[in-house]
N, C-alpha and C positions, 0 to 999 in steps of 0.2 A: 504493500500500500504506500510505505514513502518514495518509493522510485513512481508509481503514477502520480503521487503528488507532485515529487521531484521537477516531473515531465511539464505539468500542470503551469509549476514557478515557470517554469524557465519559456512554455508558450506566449504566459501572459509577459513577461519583462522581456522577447523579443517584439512583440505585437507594441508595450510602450517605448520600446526604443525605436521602431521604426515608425511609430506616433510625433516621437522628437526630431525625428528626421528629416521628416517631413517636411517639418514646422520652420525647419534650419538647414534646407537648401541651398540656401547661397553658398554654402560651403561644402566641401564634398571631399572626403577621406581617398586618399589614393597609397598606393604601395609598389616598393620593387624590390626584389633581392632581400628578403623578409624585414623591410623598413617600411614606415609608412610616415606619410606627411598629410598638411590640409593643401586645398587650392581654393581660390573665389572664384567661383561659376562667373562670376558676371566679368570681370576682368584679365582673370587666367591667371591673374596672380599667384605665385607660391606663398600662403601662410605662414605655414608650418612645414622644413624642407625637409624631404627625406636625408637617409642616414645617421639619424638622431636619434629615435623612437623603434622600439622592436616591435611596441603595437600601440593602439591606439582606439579607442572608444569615438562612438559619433558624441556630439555634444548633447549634456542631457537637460533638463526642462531648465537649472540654472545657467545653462553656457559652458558648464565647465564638461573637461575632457581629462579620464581614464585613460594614464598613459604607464607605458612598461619602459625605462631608460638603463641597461646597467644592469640588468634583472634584477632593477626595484622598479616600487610602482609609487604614483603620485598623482593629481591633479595639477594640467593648465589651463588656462584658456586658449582663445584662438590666436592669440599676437601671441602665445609663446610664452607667459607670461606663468611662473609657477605659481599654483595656488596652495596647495600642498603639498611640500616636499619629500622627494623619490627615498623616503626612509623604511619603504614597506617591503618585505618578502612577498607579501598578497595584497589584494584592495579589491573590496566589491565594489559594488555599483554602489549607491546611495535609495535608501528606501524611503516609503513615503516619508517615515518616522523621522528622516533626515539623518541616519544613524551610515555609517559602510563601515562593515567588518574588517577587521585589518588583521594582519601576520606580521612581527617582528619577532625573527629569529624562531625559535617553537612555541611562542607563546600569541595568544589569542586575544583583542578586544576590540573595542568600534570608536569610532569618531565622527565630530560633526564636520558640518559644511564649511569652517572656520579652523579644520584638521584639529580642535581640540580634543582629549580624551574625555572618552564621558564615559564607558564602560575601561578600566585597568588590565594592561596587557600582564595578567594572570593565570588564563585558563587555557590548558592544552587545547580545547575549542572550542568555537564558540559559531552555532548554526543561527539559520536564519530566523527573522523575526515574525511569528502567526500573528494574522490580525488581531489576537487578544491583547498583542504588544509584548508578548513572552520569548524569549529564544531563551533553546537547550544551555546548557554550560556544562562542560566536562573538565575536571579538576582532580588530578590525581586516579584517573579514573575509573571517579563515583560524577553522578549526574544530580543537576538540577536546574532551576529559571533561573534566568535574570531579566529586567525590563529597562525599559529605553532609557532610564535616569541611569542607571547601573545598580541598582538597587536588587541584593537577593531575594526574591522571592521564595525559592526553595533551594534550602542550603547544598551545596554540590556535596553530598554524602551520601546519596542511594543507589542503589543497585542498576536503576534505568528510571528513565522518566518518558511520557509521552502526553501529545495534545493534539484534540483537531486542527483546524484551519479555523473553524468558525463556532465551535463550543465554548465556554469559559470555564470547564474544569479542567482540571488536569489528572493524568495515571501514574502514581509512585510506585516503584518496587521497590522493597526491603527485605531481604533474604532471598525467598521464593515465590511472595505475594504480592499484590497489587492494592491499594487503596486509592480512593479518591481524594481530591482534593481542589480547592477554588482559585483563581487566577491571584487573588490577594495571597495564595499561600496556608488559607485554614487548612486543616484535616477534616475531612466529613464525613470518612467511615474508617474501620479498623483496616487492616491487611488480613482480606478475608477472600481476595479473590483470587482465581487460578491463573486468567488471564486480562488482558484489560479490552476495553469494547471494541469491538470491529469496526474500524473506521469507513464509512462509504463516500463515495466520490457523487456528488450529486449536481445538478445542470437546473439551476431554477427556471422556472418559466416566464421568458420574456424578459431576459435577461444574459448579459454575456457572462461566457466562461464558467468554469466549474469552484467547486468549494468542496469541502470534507463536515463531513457531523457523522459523530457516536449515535445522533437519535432519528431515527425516522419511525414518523407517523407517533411522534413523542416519547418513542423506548429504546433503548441501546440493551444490547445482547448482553450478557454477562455466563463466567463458570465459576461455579462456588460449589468446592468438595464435589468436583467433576460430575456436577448436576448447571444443566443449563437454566436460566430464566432470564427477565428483560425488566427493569426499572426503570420507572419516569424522570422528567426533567427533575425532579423534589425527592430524585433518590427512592422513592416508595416501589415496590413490588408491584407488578401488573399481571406479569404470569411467572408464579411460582417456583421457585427452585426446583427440578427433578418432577417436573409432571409430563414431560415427553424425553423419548431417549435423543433425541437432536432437534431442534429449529431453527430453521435457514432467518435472516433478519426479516421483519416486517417491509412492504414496500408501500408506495407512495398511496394504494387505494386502500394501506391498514390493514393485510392481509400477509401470512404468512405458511409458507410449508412448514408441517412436522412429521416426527418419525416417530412410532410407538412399535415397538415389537415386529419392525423388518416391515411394516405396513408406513403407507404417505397418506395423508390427508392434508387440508390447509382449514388455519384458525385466523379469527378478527383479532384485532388489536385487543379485547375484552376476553380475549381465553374463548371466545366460544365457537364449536366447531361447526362452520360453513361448508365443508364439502370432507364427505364420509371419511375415516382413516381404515381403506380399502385398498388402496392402490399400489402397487408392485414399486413404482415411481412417480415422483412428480416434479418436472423441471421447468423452466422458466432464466433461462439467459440473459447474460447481463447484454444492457444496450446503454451505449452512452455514459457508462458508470453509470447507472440507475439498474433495476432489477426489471425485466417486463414485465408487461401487465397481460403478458398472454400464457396459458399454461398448456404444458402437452403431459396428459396421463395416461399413463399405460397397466392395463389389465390385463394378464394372460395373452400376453406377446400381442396385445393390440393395442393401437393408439386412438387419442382422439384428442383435438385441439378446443380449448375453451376460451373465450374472451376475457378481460379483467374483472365481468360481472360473474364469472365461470359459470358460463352458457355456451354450450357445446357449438362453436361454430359450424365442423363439420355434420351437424343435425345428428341423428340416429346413427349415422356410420361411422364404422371404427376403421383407422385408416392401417396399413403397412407401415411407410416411410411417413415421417413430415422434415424438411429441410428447411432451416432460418434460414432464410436470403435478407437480412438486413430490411431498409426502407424506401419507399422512396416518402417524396413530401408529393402532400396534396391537401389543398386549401389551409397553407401554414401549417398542417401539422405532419409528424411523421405515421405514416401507415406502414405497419410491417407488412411481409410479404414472406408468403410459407409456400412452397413445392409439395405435393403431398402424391401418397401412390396409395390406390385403392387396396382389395386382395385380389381382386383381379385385371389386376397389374397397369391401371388403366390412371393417367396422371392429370393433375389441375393446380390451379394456383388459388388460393385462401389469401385476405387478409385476416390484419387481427382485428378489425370491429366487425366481422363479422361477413364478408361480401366471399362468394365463389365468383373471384375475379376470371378465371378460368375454369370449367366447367371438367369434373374430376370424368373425362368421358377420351381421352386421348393417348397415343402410344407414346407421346413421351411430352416437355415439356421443360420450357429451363430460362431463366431470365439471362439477360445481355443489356450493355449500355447502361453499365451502375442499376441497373433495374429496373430502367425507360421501359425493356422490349422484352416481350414473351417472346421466345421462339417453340412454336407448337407443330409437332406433328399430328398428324388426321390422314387416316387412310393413306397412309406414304407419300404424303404430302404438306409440303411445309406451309405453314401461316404465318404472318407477325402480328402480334398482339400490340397496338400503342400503348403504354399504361395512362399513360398521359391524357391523352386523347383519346381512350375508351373506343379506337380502331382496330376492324380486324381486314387484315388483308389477305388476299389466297394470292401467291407469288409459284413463279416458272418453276421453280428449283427443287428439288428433291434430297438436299442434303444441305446442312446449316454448318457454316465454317469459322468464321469468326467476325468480330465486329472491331470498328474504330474507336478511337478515341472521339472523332467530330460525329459519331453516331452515324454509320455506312453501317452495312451488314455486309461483308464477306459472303457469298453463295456458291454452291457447285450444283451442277447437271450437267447428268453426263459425261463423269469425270472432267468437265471445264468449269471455271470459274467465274463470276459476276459481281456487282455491286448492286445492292438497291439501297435504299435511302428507310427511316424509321417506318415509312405509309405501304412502303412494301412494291416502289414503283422504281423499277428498274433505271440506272445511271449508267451502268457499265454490262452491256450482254454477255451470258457466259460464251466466253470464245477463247479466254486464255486458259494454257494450261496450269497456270500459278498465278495468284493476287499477294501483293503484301503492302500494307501502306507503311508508305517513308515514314521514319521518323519523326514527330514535332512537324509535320505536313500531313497531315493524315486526308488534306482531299487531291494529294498526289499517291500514284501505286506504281509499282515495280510489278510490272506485269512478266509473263512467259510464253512467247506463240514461235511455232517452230523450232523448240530449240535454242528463241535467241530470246533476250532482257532486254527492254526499254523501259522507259518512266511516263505514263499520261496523268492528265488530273481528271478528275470527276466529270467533266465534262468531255471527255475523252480525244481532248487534242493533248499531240504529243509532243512531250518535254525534254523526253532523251528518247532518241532512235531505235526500236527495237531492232538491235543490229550485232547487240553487243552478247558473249558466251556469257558473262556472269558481270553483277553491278552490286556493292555492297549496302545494306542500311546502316545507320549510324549508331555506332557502339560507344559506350562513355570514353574509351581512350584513344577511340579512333576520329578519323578528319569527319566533319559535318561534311564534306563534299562527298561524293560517290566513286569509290576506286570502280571502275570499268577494265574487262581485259575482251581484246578482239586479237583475233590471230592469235592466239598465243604471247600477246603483248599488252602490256598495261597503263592505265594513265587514269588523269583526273578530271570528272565534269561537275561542275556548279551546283546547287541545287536550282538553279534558274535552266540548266540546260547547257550551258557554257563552257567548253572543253578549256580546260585550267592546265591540265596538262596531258599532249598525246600520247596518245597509246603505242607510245615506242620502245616502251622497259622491259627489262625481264627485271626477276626477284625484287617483287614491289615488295617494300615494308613499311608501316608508320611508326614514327615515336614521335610525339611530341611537336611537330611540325618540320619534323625530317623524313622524306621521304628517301628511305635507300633504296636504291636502284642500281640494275648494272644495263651497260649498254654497250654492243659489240666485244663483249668477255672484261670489260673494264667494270669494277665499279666506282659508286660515289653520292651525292647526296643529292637530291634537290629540295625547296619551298615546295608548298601550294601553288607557286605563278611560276613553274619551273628554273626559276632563278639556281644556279650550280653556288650549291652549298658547300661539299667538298669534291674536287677536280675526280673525273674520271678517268681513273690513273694507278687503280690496284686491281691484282690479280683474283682476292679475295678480300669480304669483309664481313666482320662478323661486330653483333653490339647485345650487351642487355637489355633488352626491355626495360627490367623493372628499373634498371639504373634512371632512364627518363620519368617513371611515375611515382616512386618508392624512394627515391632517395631524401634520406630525412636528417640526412648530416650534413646534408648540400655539400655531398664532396664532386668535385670537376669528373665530368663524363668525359672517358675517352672509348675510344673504337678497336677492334684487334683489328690489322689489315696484313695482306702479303704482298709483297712488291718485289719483283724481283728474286722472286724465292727468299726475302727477309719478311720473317714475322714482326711487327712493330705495333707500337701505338701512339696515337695519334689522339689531339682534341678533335672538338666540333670547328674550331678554326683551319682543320688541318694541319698543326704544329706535331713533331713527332715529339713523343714525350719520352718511349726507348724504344732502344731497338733489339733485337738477338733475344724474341722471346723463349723462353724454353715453350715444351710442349705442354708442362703445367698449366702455363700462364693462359696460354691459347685456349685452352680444353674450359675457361672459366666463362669465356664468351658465346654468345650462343646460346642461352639460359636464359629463366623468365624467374 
C-alpha cells in the first residue's frame, strides 16, 4: 500500500510541477553532457549557462530553483543568484507546509523557504509530510511523528509507526502490537491489536486524484487475538470480534464479503446478512483503488454476475466464464464491461448496471479500442459492435486481427488483409497480404502485396513504394525513419516518404544516430542525411550496442575495426585510440 501511495505522491507533484511550468515559460530548462542550464524563450538569452549544475528543477510557484552543484544540492533563482546554499547531500522539493526535507551527511531534517532549520538534523530519516501535517521520524531505529514546527509528537521509540493520507489517527507498534493513537499524540487504546487497518486508496467523486483512509463507509478493518472485526470513527465496535472466519473491507455502497466455515456471503455495514453465506466464492475486483460495486458468485462450478444492489444481472442464468474488461465512460460515468460464456458455449457482453450490451447468443466475442469496439462473431461472420454509439455493423471479413491506436480495425479475408474504421465501413480493401500500422502514425500502414512492403495512409494513397523486400517500424532504440532494403541493399526513407538515405549499403546497423554501413567491402559510418560519419576505409567493423544506450559512466565509445589486416580502435571521430588488438580484445565487440 505505500508504494501505491508512493506512486500516488509522486503523480500529483509531477502534475504541480508541470502546473508551474506552465505558469513560467518564459524560461525553459535545457541540458548537454549531463549539465543543465536556463535560456529566455523570448530573447534566446543564456540565464543560467550550462556546465555549472549537474541538474536542475523547473522553477516552483516561489521562482526558486532545485539545483545539484558538486553533488550538493541548494536553491537559486533564475539570475543565478543562491538562495540556499549547496550544503545539502539531499533537498526535496518544498511542500505546501513550506517545509523541504534535507540530508546533511547521515542525518535527517527540513527547512524553510529562508533555508532556516525548523525540524534538527537528528534523525537517520525523516519521510514525507501526510496532510495531517505529521511525517514519520526514524531515530536510532525506533519510529515516530514529528510536525511542521519540529515538534515531537510521538516520541521516536517504537517499534513502527503508521498513518493514512487523510485520517487523523495514527498506528503504534510496541513489541508485537499495534495501538491507536491521535494526530496530537494521545493514546486511545491499549496495544491490543495484531495488525493495524488496511489502508485503501480511494478516488472521491468529482474531484481530482486519489487519497488513503483506514475507514470506508465509516469502519476500518481491524485483528484482535487473530479474530477479525471493524470499529467506527469513535473507536466503538460495529461488527464484533470473531463472528466470521474473514471479511474482505466494506465498500463505498456499505457492503461487504464474509467467510464462515469455507462458505461466502456479503453483510451491511450493521452486521446484517444481505445475500445468503452459500456460496463457494464471492469476488468483486479492485477498480481504480476503490472495491466494485459488481459481484460475481459462484455455486457449484457456476457463475452468475450481480449488480451493486446484488441483482443478478445475468437474470436466471448461470454463466461459465465472466471476464472484467475494465470500463468504458458513458454519460460521465464509468460503466464496466464483462465478456461472459454461457454453458453452451455461446458469448455476450454485460455491463455492471445491469444492460446485455451484447446479447449472450454468439460464437465468440471480445472488446478492442480500450473498449470503444465489440468485435462479435455470428454464424462465421464478423460484426462490430460501436459501444459508443450503440452501432452494429455486418462487415466483408471473416476473421478479426487487430486494431489501432486512432481506432482502424485490422481485418482478414481470405487470408488478405483490410482496414475499416469503428462503423465497420471499409478504408482499406482486403488485398494485402500483411497490415501493420506505423508507429505514432497509426492512419499510415506498412502494407504486403507481392512479396514486396510499401507505406499508404488510410486513404490509400501511397507514401513509400510498395517496391521495397522488407521496411522496419519504429522501435524505442531504433531511427523514427524507416530502414528499407531493395536488392539486397539498404537505406533510409522519411516518415513523409522521403529517401534520406539510398539503398546502397550492405550490413545496415543503428546506434544512436550512427548508421554502420559497408559499401563495396569497405566499411564506415553514416547520419540520417547520409552525411560520412566515419571514412569508408576498413576491412571490418564491429561496435557495442549497449555501449550507445547503457553507458552510464559516460565512458568514450570506441569501435573495433580491421585495416589492413590490423585490428584497432578507433573513436566516433575516427581517431585511433590503439592498435595491435589481441584477439581478446576483438572477441568483446560485437555484443549487446
Amino acid at each position: 500500500m505505500r508504494v501505491a501511495l508512493l506512486f500516488i505522491l509522486i503523480f500529483l507533484f509531477e502534475l504541480c510541477l508541470s502546473q508551474v511550468q506552465n505558469k513560467t515559460e518564459i524560461y525553459s530548462r535545457v541540458s548537454e553532457n549531463d549539465y543543465w542550464g536556463y535560456v529566455d524563450n523570448r530573447t534566446k538569452e543564456i540565464k543560467i549557462p550550462l556546465g555549472k549544475y549537474k541538474f536542475m528543477n523547473p522553477q516552483d510557484q516561489e521562482n526558486m530553483i532545485l539545483a545539484k552543484k558538486d553533488d550538493k544540492e541548494g536553491y537559486i533563482d533564475i539570475n543565478d543568484n543562491i538562495l540556499i546554499p549547496f550544503i545539502y547531500n539531499d533537498l526535496s522539493v518544498f511542500s505546501d507546509n513550506g517545509l523541504a526535507i534535507a540530508q546533511i551527511k547521515d542525518k535527517f531534517g527540513a527547512i524553510n523557504r529562508k533555508g532556516e532549520v525548523v525540524i534538527p538534523f537528528i534523525y537517520d530519516r525523516l519521510n514525507y509530510f501526510y496532510k495531517s501535517g505529521l511525517a514519520v521520524i526514524i531515530k536510532n531505529g525506533k519510529y515516530g511523528f514529528v510536525d511542521k514546527t519540529g515538534k515531537e509528537i510521538v516520541s521516536p521509540i517504537y517499534n513502527s509507526v503508521d498513518q493514512s493520507m487523510n485520517d487523523s489517527i495514527l498506528f503504534v507498534k510496541n513489541k508485537e502490537k499495534w495501538a491507536i493513537f491521535n494526530n496530537e499524540g494521545k493514546q486511545l487504546t491499549d496495544y491490543i491489536f495484531d495488525n493495524h487497518a488496511e489502508e485503501v486508496i480511494v478516488k472521491p467523486k468529482n474531484s481530482f486524484g486519489n487519497g488513503t483512509t483506514y475507514f470506508i463507509d465509516g469502519s476500518m478493518k481491524l485483528s484482535k487475538n487473530g479474530k477479525i472485526g471493524f470499529l467506527d470513527k469513535n473507536l466503538k465496535e460495529v461488527l464484533e470480534f470473531g463472528k466470521y472466519d474473514n471479511i474482505l473491507i466494506f465498500n463505498q455502497k456499505g457492503l461487504a464479503i464474509v467467510e464462515d466455515k469455507s462458505k461466502y456471503g456479503i453483510i451491511n455495514s450493521k452486521g446484517q446478512i444481505v445475500l445468503d453465506i452459500i456460496y463457494d466464492s464471492i469476488s468483486n475486483d479492485g477498480f481504480y483503488g476503490n472495491k466494485l460495486e459488481t459481484y460475481v458468485i459462484k455455486k457449484e462450478g457456476k457463475l452468475k454476475l450481480l449488480s451493486k444492489d446484488l441483482i443478478s444481472i445475468s437474470g436466471d442464468k448461470w454463466l461459465k466464464s465472466i471476464n472484467f474488461r475494465e470500463a468504458v465512460v458513458e454519460n460521465d460515468q464509468y460503466i464496466l464491461l464483462f465478456e461472459v460464456e454461457d454453458f453452451n458455449k455461446k458469448k455476450g457482453i454485460l455491463t455492471s448496471d445491469g444492460r446485455e450490451l451484447v446479447k449472450i447468443e454468439n460464437e465468440d466475442v471480445f472488446l478492442v479500442n480500450e473498449n470503444k469496439i465489440a468485435v462479435i462473431k455470428k454464424n462465421k461472420k464478423i460484426y462490430l459492435f460501436n459501444i459508443i454509439q450503440k452501432t452494429l455493423s455486418n462487415t466483408e471479413f471473416t476473421n478479426y486481427y487487430h486494431s489501432t491506436d486512432e481506432g482502424f480495425i485490422i481485418l482478414k479475408k481470405n487470408k488478405l488483409f483490410g482496414v475499416v474504421d469503428t462503423l465497420g465501413i471499409t478504408k482499406i480493401p482486403p488485398i494485402y497480404g500483411a497490415i501493420e500500422a506505423v508507429y505514432n502514425r497509426q492512419n499510415n500502414f506498412i502494407v504486403k502485396k507481392n512479396k514486396k512492403f510499401g507505406i499508404i495512409d488510410i486513404n490509400q494513397k501511397i507514401i513509400v513504394p510498395i517496391e521495397y523486400s522488407s521496411i522496419s517500424n519504429w522501435v524505442e532504440y531504433g531511427p523514427k525513419e524507416h530502414i528499407v532494403t531493395k536488392n539486397g541493399l539498404s537505406g533510409l526513407i522519411t516518415r513523409e516518404g522521403q529517401i534520406s538515405i539510398p539503398c546502397i549499403y550492405k550490413d545496415f546497423s543503428y546506434a544512436n544516430g550512427y548508421f554502420f554501413v559497408s559499401r563495396r567491402g569497405k566499411f564506415g559510418a553514416v547520419d540520417k542525411l547520409n552525411n560520412q560519419l566515419i571514412p569508408f576505409e576498413y576491412d571490418e567493423l564491429k561496435f557495442n550496442w549497449s555501449d550507445f544506450y547503457f553507458n552510464y559512466e559516460n565512458k568514450p565509445i570506441t569501435i573495433a575495426v580491421i585495416k589492413k589486416g590490423e585490428r584497432m580502435l578507433i573513436d566516433l571521430k575516427n581517431n585511433i585510440i590503439k592498435t595491435n588488438l589481441s584477439q581478446e580484445e576483438w572477441d568483446k565487440f560485437g555484443l549487446y
